[in-house]
N, C-alpha and C positions, 0 to 999 in steps of 0.2 A: 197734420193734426192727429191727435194722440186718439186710438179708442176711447168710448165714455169710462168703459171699466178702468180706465187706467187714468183718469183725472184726479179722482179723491189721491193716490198714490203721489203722485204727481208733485201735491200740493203739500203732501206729507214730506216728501224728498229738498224741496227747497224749503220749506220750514226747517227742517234738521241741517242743511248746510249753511243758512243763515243762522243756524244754533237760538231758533226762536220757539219758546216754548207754548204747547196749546193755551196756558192764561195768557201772553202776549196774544197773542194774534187773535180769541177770544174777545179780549180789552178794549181791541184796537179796530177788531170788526161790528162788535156788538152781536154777534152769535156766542151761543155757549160753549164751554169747553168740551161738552155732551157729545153736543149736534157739532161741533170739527171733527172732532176725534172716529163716530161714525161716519162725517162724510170722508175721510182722510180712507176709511176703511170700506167704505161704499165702492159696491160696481155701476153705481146710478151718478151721473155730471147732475150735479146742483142747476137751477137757473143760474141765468148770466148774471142777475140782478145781486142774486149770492154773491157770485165771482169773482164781481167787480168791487166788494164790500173786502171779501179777501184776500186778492190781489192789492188793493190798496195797503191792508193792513202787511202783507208780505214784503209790499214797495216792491212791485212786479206788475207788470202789463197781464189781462185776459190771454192775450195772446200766448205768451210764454205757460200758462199754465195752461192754455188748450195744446200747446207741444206745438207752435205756428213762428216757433223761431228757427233761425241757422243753427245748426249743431255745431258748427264752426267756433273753436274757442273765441274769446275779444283777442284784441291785440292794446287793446283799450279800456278803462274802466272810468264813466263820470257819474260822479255822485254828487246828484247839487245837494244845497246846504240843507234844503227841507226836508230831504230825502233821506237821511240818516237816523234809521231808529236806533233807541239808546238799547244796548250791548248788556246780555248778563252775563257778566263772567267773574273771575275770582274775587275781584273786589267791590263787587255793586253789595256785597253782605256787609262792605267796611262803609260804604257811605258815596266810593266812587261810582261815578257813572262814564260808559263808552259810549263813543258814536263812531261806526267804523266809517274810513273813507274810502275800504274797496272792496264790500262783500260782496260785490256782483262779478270779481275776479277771481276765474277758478286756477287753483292751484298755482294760488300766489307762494312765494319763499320768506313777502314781506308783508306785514299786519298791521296797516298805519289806522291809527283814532283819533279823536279828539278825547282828553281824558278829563273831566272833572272832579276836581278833590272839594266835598266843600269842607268851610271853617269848623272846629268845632267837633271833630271827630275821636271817638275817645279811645278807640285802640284801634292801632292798624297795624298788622302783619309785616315782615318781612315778607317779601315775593323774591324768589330767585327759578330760574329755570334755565334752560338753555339756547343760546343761541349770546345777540345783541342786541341793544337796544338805543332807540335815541329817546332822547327827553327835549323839550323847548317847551319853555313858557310863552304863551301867546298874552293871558292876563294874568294879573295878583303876582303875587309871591311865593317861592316853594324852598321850605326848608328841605334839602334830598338827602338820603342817607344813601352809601355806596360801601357794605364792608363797614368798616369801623372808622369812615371818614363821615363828617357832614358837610353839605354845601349850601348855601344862598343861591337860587336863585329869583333873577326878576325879570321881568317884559323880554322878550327876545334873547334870554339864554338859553345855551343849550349845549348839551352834556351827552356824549356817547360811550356807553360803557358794555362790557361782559356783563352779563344776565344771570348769570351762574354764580356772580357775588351777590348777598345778600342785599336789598334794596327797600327805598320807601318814600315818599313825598308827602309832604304836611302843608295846607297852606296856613301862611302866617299874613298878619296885619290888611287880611280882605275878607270879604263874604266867602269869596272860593275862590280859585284857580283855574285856570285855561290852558290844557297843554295838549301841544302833540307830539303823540309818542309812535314809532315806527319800531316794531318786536318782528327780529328776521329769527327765524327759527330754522336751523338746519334740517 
């Protein structure tokens, strides 16, 4: 079990590798951004009643945030369905939303989501970066741009390409889109 001086820290450390910012976790605990932010920076452990408010919003056990886990990496990562909080990353500014399915994997080489595009999005970026990637439609339909190609897809296709060509998905003829994408990054 961790010192108390070392829990606010703690908590700040798995907030930043889950890349969840103090208005998420905030949001999601019903505590201010204020009062995280000092206790992140506190030598004083919150009540449990706190904790459990946080750790919830972290999607983490008390335990692992009192340091009452194995240090031992996983060899495993399960993330049930309700357990995925949505992701802010490059394109939650465009309209998409993440849900990762292995942030509880540390120093993965592969970064699998569920990705939603919804309809109706009025500019969306190119994304290109490095590494590969897979795309599958799970729902809807996805117009995909790869490079100066475009493709259809629908229900159950899917597409693996270089990530370092310029890229993009549109959903067409639904509310949104449902896909999972897995970005291996060198």
């Amino acid at each position: 079990m961790l010192p108390e001086n070392e829990i606010g820290q703690n908590i700040k450390r798995m907030r930043k590798t889950k890349k969840l910012t103090l208005e998420y976790v905030a949001e999601k605990s019903g505590f201010s951004k204020g009062y995280l932010s000092k206790l992140e920076n506190s030598d004083k452990a919150p009540p449990v009643s706190t904790l459990v408010n946080i750790a919830s919003a972290l999607n983490v056990s008390v335990s692992e945030i009192l340091g009452e886990t194995m240090d031992v990496a996983p060899s495993l990562s399960l993330v049930k369905k309700n357990e995925r909080p949505v992701m802010a990353l490059d394109g939650t500014r465009f309209g998409y939303s993440y849900e990762p399915l292995a942030y509880n994997f540390p120093s993965k080489r592969m970064h699998p989501y569920i990705l939603t595009i919804p309809k109706d999005i009025e500019k969306i970026p190119l994304f290109e970066h490095k590494g590969e990637e897979i795309f599958m439609v799970q729902e809807g339909k996805v117009n995909f741009f790869h490079g100066n190609k475009e493709y259809e897809l629908e229900e159950g296709d899917c597409i693996y390409f270089d990530a370092s060509f310029p890229h993009r998905g549109f959903a067409v003829d639904c509310d949104e889109a449902k896909c999972l994408i897995v970005i291996y990054k060198p």
